[in-house]
PABAKOL-479118 format. One record per residue (C-alpha): x, y, z. Coordinates in nm, 3 decimals, padded with zeros to 5 digits. Layout:
# PABAKOL-479118
east north up
X Y Z
...
END
This chain:
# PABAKOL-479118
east north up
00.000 00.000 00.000
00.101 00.335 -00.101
00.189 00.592 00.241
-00.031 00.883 00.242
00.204 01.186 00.280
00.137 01.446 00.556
-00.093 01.762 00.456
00.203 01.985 00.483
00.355 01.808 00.209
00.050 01.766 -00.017
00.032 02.180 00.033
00.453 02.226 -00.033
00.412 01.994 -00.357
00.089 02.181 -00.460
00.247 02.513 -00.416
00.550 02.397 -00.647
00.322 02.272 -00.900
00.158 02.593 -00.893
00.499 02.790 -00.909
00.581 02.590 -01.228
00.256 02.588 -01.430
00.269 03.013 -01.330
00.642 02.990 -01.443
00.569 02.827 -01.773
00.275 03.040 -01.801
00.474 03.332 -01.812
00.728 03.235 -02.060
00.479 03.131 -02.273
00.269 03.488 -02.264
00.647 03.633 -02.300
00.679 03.442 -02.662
00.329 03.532 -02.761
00.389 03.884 -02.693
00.775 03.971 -02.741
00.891 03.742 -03.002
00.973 03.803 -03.346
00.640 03.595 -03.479
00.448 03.786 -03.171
00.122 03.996 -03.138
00.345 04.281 -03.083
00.505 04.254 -03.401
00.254 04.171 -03.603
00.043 04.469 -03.485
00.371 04.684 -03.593
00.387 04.524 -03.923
-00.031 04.547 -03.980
00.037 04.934 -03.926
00.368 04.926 -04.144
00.137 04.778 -04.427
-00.126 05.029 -04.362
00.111 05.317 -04.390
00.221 05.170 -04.681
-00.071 05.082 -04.848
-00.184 05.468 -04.814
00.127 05.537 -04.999
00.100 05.320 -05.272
-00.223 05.492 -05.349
-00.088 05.843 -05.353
00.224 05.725 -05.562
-00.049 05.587 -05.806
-00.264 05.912 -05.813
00.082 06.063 -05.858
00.166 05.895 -06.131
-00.195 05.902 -06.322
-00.163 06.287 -06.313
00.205 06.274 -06.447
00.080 06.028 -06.753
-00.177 06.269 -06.866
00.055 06.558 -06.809
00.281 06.355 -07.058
-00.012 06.261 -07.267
-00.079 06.627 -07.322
00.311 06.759 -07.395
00.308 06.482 -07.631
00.004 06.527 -07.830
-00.158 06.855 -07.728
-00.002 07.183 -07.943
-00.256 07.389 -07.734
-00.096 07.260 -07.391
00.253 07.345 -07.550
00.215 07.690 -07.661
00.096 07.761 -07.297
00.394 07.642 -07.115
00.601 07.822 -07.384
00.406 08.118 -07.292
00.418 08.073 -06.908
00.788 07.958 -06.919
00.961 08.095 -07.156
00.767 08.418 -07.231
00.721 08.307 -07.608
00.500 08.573 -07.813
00.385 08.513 -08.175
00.478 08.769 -08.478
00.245 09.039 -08.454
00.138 09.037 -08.095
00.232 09.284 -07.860
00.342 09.268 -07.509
00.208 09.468 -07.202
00.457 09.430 -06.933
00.204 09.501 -06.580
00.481 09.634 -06.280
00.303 09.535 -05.916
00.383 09.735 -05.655
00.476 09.515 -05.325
00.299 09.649 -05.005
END
């Protein structure tokens, strides 16, 4: 027959079982959060992707505006003429130019 051990050392070998499931416990909650696969880091790489996801989508706005901008230099004499104009102060033969002076307050 198996001895019954004393209830002081049912509590002492309780307690230490307690101590190492809280132990264990802990390390694994440490991993979960803190490790490179963790919560932690995926909620920094979620907001990375966000922040880069808004990007993208300016950068493609961007670059929408800068293809018709192209699309008109290349095929748009109109849209040419006015940048010479603006730019370059280009005139045609015949016209005259009226040079306004502002006065800065």
């Amino acid at each position: 027959m198996a001895k019954e051990l004393p209830a002081s050392q049912k509590k002492l070998m309780t307690r230490k079982r307690v101590i190492v499931i809280a132990i264990l416990t802990a390390a694994i909650l440490a991993f979960v959060m803190f490790s490179s696969h963790g919560i932690l880091s995926r909620i920094a790489i979620a907001a990375d992707a966000s922040q880069l996801g808004s990007t993208l989508s300016n950068m493609k706005r961007e670059e929408d505006s800068l293809r018709v901008e192209i699309n008109k230099l290349l095929n748009d004499t109109l849209e040419i003429e006015r940048l010479a104009r603006e730019r370059y102060g280009y005139v045609r033969l015949g016209e005259k130019v009226f040079v306004i002076k502002r006065e800065h307050k």
